[in-house]
Each structure stands twice: as structure tokens, then as C-alpha cells.
C-alpha positions in Angstrom: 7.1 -24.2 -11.2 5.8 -21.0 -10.3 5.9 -19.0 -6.8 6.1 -21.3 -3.7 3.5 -20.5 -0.6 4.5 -21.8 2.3 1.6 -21.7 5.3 3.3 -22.8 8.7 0.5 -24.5 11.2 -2.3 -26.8 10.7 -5.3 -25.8 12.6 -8.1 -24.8 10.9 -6.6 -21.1 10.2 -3.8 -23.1 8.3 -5.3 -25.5 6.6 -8.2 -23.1 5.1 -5.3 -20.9 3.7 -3.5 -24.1 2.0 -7.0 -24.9 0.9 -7.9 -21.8 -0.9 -4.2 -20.7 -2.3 -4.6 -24.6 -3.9 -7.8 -23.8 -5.5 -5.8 -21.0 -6.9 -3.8 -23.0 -8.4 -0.4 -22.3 -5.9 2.4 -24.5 -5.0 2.0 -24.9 -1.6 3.6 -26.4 1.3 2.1 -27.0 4.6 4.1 -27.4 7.8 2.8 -28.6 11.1 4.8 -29.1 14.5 2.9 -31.7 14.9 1.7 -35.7 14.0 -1.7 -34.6 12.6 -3.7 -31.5 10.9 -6.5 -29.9 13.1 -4.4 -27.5 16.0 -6.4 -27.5 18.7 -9.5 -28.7 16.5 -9.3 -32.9 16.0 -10.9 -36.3 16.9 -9.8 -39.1 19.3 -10.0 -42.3 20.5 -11.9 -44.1 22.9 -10.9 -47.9 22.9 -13.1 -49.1 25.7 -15.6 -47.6 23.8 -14.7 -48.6 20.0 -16.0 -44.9 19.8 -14.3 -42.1 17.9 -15.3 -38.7 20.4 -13.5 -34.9 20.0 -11.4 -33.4 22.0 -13.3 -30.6 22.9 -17.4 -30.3 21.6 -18.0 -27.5 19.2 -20.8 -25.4 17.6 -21.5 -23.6 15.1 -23.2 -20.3 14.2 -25.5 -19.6 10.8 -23.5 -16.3 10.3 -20.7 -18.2 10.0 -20.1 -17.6 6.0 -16.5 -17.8 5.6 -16.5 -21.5 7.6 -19.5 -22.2 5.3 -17.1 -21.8 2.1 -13.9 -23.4 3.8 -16.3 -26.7 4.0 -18.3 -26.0 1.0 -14.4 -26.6 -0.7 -13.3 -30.4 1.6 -17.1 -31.0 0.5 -18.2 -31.1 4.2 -20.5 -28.4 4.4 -23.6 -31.0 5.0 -22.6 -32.4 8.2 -24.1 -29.4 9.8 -27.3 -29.0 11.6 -29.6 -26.8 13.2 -31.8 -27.8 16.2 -35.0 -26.0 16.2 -34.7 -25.3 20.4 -32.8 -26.5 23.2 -33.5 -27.2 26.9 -32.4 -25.7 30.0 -32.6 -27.5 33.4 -32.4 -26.2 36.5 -31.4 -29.0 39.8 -34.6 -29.2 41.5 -36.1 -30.8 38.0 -37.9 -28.3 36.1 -36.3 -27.3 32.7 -37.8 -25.3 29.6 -37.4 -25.2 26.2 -35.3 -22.8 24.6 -36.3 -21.6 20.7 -32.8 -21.5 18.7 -34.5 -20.5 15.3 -37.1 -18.3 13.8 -38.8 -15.2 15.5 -39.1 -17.6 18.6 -35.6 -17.6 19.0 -35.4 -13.6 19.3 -38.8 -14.1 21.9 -36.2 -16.5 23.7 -33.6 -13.0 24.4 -36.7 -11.3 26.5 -36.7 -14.1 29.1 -36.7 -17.7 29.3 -36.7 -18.5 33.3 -39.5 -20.4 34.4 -38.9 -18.0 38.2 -39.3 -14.3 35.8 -42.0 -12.3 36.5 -43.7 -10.2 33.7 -41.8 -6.9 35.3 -38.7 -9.1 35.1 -39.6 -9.7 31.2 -40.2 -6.1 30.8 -37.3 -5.4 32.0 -35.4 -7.9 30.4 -36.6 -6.9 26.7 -35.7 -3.1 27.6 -32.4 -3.7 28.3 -32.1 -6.7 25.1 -32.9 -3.8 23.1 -30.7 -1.7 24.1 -27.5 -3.8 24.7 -28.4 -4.2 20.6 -28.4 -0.6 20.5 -25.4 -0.4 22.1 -23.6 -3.1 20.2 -24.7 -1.3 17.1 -23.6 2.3 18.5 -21.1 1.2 21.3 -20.0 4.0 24.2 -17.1 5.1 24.2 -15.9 3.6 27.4 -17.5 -0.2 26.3 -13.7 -1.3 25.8 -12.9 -0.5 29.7 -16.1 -2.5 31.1 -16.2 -5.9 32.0 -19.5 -7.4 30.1 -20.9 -8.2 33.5 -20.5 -4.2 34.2 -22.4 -3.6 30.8 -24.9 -6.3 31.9 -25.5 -3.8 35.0 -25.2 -0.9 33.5 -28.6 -1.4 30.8 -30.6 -3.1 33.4 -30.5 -7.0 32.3 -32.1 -8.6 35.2 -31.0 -11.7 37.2 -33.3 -14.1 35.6 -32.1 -13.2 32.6 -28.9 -13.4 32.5 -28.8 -16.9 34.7 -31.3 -18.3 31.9 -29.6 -17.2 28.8 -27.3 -14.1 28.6 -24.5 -14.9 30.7 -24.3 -18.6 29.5 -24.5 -16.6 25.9 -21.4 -14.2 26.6 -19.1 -17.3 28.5 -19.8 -18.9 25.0 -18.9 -16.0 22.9 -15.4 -15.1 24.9 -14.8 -18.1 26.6 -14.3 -16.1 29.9 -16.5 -15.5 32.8 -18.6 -12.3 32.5 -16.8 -10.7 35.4 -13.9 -10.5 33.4 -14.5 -10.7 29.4 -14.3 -7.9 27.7 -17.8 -5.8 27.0 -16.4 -4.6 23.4 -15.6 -8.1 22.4 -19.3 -9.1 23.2 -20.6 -6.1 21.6 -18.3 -6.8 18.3 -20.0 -10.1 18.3 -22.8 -8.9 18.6 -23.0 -6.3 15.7 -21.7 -8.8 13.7 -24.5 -11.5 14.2 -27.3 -8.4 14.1 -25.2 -7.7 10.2 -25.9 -11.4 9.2 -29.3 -11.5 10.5 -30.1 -8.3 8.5 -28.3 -9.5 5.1 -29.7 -12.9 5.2 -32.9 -11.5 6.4 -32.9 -14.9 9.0 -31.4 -14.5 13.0 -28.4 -16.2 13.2 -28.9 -19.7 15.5 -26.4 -22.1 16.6 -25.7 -25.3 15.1 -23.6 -28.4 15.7 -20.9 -30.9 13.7 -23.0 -34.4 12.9 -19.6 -36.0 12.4 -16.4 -36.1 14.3 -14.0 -32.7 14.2 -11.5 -35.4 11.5 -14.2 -36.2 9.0 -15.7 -32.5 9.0 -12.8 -30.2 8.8 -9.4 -32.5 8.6 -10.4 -35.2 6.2 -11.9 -33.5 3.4 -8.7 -31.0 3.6 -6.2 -34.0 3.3 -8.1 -35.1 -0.2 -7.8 -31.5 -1.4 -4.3 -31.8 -0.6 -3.7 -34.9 -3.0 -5.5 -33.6 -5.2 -3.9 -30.6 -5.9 -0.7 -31.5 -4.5 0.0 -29.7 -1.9 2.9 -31.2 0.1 2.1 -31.6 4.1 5.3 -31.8 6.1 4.5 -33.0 9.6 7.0 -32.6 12.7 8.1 -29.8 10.7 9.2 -27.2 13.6 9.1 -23.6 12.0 11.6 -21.4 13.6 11.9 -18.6 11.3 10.6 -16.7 8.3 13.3 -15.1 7.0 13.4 -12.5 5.1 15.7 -10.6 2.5 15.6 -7.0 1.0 11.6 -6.6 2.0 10.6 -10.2 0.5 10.3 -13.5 1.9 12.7 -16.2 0.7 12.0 -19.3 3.3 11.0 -20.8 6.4 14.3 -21.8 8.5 12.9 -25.0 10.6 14.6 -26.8 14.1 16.8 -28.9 12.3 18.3 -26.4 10.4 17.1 -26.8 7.2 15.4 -24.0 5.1 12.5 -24.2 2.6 12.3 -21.9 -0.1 9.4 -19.6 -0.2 8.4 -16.6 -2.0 5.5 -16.1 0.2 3.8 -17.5 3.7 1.2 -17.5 5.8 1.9 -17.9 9.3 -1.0 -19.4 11.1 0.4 -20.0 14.5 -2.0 -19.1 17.9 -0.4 -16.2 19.3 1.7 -18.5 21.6 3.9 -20.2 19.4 4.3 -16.5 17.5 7.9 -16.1 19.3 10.8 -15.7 17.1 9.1 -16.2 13.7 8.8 -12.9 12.7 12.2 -11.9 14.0 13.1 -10.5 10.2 9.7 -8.2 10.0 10.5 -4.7 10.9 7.4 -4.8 13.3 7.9 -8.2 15.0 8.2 -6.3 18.4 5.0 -4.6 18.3 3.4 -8.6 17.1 4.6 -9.7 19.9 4.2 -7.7 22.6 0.2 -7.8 21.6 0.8 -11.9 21.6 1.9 -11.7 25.1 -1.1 -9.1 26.1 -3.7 -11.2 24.9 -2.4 -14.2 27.0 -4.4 -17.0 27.0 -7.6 -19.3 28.0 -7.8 -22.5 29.2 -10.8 -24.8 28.5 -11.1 -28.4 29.9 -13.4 -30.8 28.2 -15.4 -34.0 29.5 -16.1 -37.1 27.3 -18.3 -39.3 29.9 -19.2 -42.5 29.0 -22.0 -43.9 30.5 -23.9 -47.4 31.0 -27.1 -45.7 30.4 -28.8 -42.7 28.8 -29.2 -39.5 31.1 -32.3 -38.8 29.3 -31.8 -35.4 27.4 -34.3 -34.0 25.7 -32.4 -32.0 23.1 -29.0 -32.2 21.3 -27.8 -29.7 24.1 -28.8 -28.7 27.0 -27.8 -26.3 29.5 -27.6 -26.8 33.3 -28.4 -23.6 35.4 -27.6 -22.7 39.0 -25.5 -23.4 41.6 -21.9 -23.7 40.2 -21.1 -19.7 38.9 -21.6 -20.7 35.5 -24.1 -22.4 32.9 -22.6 -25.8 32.0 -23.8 -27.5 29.0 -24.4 -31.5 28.5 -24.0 -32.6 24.8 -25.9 -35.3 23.5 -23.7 -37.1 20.9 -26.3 -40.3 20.4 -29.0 -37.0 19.5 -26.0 -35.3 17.6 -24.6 -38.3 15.5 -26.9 -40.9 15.9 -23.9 -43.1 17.4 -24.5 -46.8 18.3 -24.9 -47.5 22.0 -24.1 -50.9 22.3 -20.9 -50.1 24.4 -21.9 -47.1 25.9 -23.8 -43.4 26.0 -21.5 -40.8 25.4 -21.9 -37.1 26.9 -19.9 -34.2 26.6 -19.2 -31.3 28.8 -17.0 -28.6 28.0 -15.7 -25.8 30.9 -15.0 -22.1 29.3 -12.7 -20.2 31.1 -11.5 -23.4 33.5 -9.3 -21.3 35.8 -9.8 -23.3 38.7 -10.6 -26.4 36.6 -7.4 -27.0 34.6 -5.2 -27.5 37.9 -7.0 -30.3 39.4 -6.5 -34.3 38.5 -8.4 -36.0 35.6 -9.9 -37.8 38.3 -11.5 -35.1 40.4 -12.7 -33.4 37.1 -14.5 -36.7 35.9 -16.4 -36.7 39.7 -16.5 -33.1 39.7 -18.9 -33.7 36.3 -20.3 -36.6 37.3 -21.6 -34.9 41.0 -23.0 -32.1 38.3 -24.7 -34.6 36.2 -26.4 -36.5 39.2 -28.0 -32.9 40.4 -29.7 -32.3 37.2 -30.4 -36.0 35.8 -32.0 -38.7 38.0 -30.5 -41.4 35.5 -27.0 -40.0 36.3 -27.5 -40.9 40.1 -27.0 -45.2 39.7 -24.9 -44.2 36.1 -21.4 -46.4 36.0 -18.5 -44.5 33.9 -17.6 -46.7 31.2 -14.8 -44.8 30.0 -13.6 -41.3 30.6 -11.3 -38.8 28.9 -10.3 -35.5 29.6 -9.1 -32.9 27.7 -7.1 -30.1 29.2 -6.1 -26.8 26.9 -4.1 -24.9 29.4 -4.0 -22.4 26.0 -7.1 -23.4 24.2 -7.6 -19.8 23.0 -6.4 -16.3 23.3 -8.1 -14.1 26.0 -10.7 -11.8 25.5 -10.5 -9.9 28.8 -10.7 -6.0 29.4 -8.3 -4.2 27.8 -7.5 -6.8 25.2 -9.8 -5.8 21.8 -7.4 -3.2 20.1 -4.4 -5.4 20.8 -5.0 -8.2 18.0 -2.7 -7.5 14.5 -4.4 -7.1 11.0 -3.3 -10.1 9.0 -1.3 -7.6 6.6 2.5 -7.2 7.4 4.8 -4.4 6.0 6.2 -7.4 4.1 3.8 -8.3 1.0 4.5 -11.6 0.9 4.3 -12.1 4.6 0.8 -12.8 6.3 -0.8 -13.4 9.1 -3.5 -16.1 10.1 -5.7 -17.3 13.3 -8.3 -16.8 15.6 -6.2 -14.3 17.7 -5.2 -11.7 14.4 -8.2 -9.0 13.4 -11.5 -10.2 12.3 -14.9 -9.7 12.9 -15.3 -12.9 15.9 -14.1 -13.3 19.1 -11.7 -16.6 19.2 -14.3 -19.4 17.3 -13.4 -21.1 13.9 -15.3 -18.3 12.1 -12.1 -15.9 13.2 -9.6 -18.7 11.9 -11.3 -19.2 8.6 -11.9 -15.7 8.3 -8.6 -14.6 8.9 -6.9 -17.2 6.3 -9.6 -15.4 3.7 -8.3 -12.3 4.7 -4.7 -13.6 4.7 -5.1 -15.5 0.9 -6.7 -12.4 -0.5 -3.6 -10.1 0.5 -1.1 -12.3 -1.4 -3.1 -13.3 -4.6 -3.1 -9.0 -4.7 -0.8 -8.4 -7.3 2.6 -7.7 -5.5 5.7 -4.9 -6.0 
């Protein structure tokens, strides 16, 4: 029968770990809390629609190379795709064109705003430069400044950073620039300048063709049966327990135990509590779980009687509400039928504020934003409307947070760690989730003592 790897949670950190120890040919079992695979990562419904939307719109960088083997394995990996440019629109009508690829995407860093003067370009591609000198050789006090401090600090002027680089850091961190972390921006930043120098390309951002099931959660589940791993769902981990420096199973709500002779515990760093209770270092674990806190997001599905008339698969919406919001497309993105309905989405990074109000107010708090910046929006009828709120949709990534997330290796060799919120080379996207179940399967398929 051989060893038995257990991986506890289903997101995305989870299921690439169950994926790759299969491919290794491992007995694994899977256990997630809840009815369905994905975490925080999964489709929905829309009945009025007859439409199948997400529950929160994602994208995707180029450098993301461990994400580009975890759906080059469920046989996903073409439902990817890269927009040449995007648009940006400002309320009083005009909008520009944004390069997303190419040298004309790196042109696109010096200054975008239709309002910035050549000294304001200057300026702008002095202190690009040297934010990516600074990324590459960070100060020692970057971890104690906000990014909007290192923003101010090399000179980025206001133009700027309305038209492109504080849209780019909310999207990074998913926290407003007045309190995300500089060093996490920078790390991301490094990391991206890496790629772009290995694959001799900038990295660009992309976007999913199909829904968040099909492209990460479907593909997985064949895997699964072929290789025969077995998914427990409502399976409530409580406890890894551990005997004489080795794993020997998960203890779940009910009481039950399954044996295990190794795990990978992919939980986000709020369901961490009393799992690790056996592992000699499980205070230090958590007391970083508790430091990083969390973010909320809140995210939009509209559905609309009529097309807003977008320009590009995404496009982002400047001025006048403290940050850049973004409208996406998904008749551009997936080429979905209309006859029911246009369906946009709008997702809210950091929602603070947003998260505590009614569904209601947030679909005419969209809607009012919509209306600025399309005139199509202003005589638009809602034909369906869902929102999505993630009070915890990812760990925090504000000041004082960078040093606090654990490597994925325990003192306990058969014990590993997984997600977003555990050491790797991304702030919190689904490049740190697959990445850290590489990290994590690498570790046990190590020869152990």
C-alpha cells in the first residue's frame, strides 16, 4: 500500500499538492471542510441568467511558472490569454490605451495619463527606474514604509501613480497604498524583473477564458480518478497528530482519525488554530497567523440589459473614488452568449469600508460608478446581481507583516506546510499557493530519517 499522504484543504494550495504527490505515484487523501474543491477560488450560479460567473474575477501573470505546471498537469493550461493592451477611462470620457506586452508595455511604466506633462514623464521614468533599483537592491528600512511612503520617497509623480502604479500595487497586495507594505511590493517586484530577465520577455497579465471550475477545479477532479486519490468532503480537520517526531494521522470533528504517515496542511492562516498543536513550534505558527490578519475583498457580478461598451477585456476606471476600480468584460473574456444578459465584473481590493454595507447598496454603489464612466450604464436595467463578500479573502500584506510568514518546512519531516500566506516568492495570488505546494511536495518526496 505504501505511505499514506494526507493534504488537509482544497483551495488551490491543496489541490496542486494532491496533484503532484499523485503524479508521484502516492496514496493520497484529500480533506476539505467543505461541499466543493476551489477555497476561496470557485464558480457559481446565476439562474436568472442561465450563466455560470466566479465568485471573485481573477488574472494571471506570465511569470507565473509554477501555476503554468499545476494546469499544464489537470490539462488546462490553454484557457489562458494575454491581451495585447488595456484601457483606462477617466469620468469626464477620455480613456487611453494601455500596452500590456512587448517593449510598449515597459513604455506604458514612464506614464500613461492623457493630463502628464513631458517633466511629469521625466520624472516619472526617473523614479520607475529607480523603484526597480530599489526592488533589486532594497534599503534597509523598505520593510517599515508604507508603499505609498516609497512612492514619495523616489519621486513617482501624481499622474503616475493615478494612471498605473497605485492601481498596480492595490493589485499586487490587495491593500491600499497607504497601508501595504513597501517590501512586499518590492519582493514582487524583483521577482517579475527575475522572470522578465530568464525568459528574456516582461512579464504581462493575463486572464482565465473559462470559469475558475473548468480551469483549476475540474481538471484536478479527473486527476483524482485517475489516480485515485480519495476526496473526503465535510471532512473537518482538527488535528495532525503526531507521535515520537512523525506524523501518524489527521484527528477530524467527529472524532475519527485517518492514518497518515505524512501531510500537507494547506489551510489559509485563519483556520491554522489548533492543527499544529503536536509540532514543537505551533506557537510561533500561530502567533505569525494572527499578525498577518486578514483582507477583505468584495466582488460585483452585474448583469446588464445591454453592453456598456468596453473597449478591452479590462479596463480600469480612474479618479474620484481613492482607488482604481476595474470593469471586466466577460462577453470579451469568454465569448459568453448574451441572449439573457451582459455580464460585468468588478472586484474591490482592500474593501474596508465596502464589506460592512448591504448587497444592495454595493450593487448601486457599482452601478453609480459604472454610470460615471459609461454612458450605456446611465438607462442600463440590472438583470441579475450577485455579490461576493470575503471578509478573509486573503492574508494582509501591511507594514510590518513580510518577515512574519513560515517556510513550508516544519521540524517534523513529514509535516508541511501550504498556501498563499507561508514563504514564497508572491505576495497572496495563486502563484504563492501553487508555489508553496511545490515547495511543500518537494520537502516530503526528500528522502526522510
Amino acid at each position: 500500500m505504501g505511505e499514506r499522504y494526507v493534504v488537509i484543504g482544497g483551495g488551490l494550495a491543496g489541490l496542486a499538492a494532491a496533484v503532484w504527490l499523485s503524479e508521484a505515484g502516492k496514496n493520497v487523501t484529500l480533506l476539505e471542510r467543505r461541499g466543493q474543491l476551489g477555497g476561496r477560488t470557485h464558480a457559481m450560479r446565476a439562474e436568472i441568467a442561465d450563466d455560470t460567473p466566479d465568485n471573485g474575477q481573477h488574472v494571471v501573470a506570465s511569470g507565473y511558472e509554477h501555476l503554468w505546471r499545476y494546469l499544464t498537469s489537470v490539462g488546462t493550461r490553454q484557457f489562458i490569454e494575454f491581451p495585447k493592451s488595456s484601457t483606462l477611462r477617466w469620468p469626464d470620457g477620455r480613456s487611453t490605451t494601455m500596452q500590456t506586452t512587448g517593449l510598449a508595455a515597459i513604455r506604458a511604466l514612464f506614464g500613461v495619463h492623457p493630463d502628464a506633462s513631458w517633466a511629469d514623464r521625466l520624472r516619472a521614468a526617473r523614479a520607475t527606474l529607480l523603484l526597480g533599483w530599489q526592488a533589486l537592491h532594497q534599503p534597509a528600512d523598505l520593510a517599515d514604509l508604507s508603499t505609498e511612503q516609497w512612492f514619495e520617497r523616489v519621486g513617482m509623480p501624481a499622474p503616475a501613480r493615478e494612471a498605473l502604479w497605485d492601481w498596480l500595487a492595490l493589485g499586487i497586495a490587495a491593500e491600499p497604498v497607504a497601508r501595504e507594505s513597501a517590501k512586499v511590493f518590492a519582493n514582487v517586484m524583483a521577482t517579475g524583473f527575475r522572470l522578465g530577465v530568464k525568459h528574456r520577455t516582461p512579464v504581462t497579465i493575463g486572464y482565465p477564458t473559462v470559469d475558475l471550475d473548468t480551469l483549476y477545479i475540474s481538471g484536478a477532479l479527473r486527476v483524482f480518478e485517475e489516480r485515485g486519490v480519495d476526496v473526503r468532503y465535510r471532512a473537518v480537520a482538527r488535528k495532525i497528530v503526531i507521535d515520537k517526531g512523525r506524523v501518524t494521522g489527521v484527528t477530524l470533528s467527529d472524532g475519527t482519525q485517518i492514518p497518515a504517515d505524512a501531510v500537507v496542511c494547506a489551510v489559509p492562516n485563519s483556520n491554522i488554530g489548533g492543527l499544529l498543536d503536536d509540532l514543537p513550534e505551533h506557537p510561533e505558527i500561530y502567533a505569525a497567523a494572527d499578525k498577518l490578519g486578514y483582507t477583505p475583498i468584495v466582488s460585483t457580478n452585474l448583469y446588464l440589459d445591454r453592453p456598456l461598451g468596453t473597449e478591452s477585456a479590462f479596463e480600469g476606471l480612474i479618479g474620484g473614488t481613492g482607488v482604481i476600480d476595474e470593469v471586466f468584460d466577460r462577453q470579451i473574456m469568454h465569448g459568453r452568449n448574451t441572449d439573457r444578459a451582459w455580464l460585468y465584473c468588478l472586484t474591490t481590493s482592500g474593501a474596508y469600508e465596502q464589506i460592512h454595507k448591504s448587497n444592495d447598496e454595493i450593487v448601486d454603489e457599482q452601478m453609480a460608478l459604472l454610470r460615471r464612466y459609461y454612458p450605456a450604464a446611465r438607462e442600463a436595467e440590472v438583470v441579475q446581481a450577485q455579490v461576493v463578500k470575503m471578509p478573509k479573502a486573503t492574508f494582509s500584506q501591511v507594514v510590518g507583516t513580510d518577515a512574519l510568514r513560515p517556510p513550508q518546512k516544519t521540524s517534523v519531516s513529514s509535516l508541511v506546510l501550504a498556501g498563499d500566506w507561508t514563504a514564497t516568492d508572491w505576495s497572496a495570488t495563486m502563484e504563492s499557493a501553487v508555489q508553496s505546494a511545490a515547495k511543500a511536495v518537494d520537502l516530503l518526496l526528500e528522502p526522510r530519517q
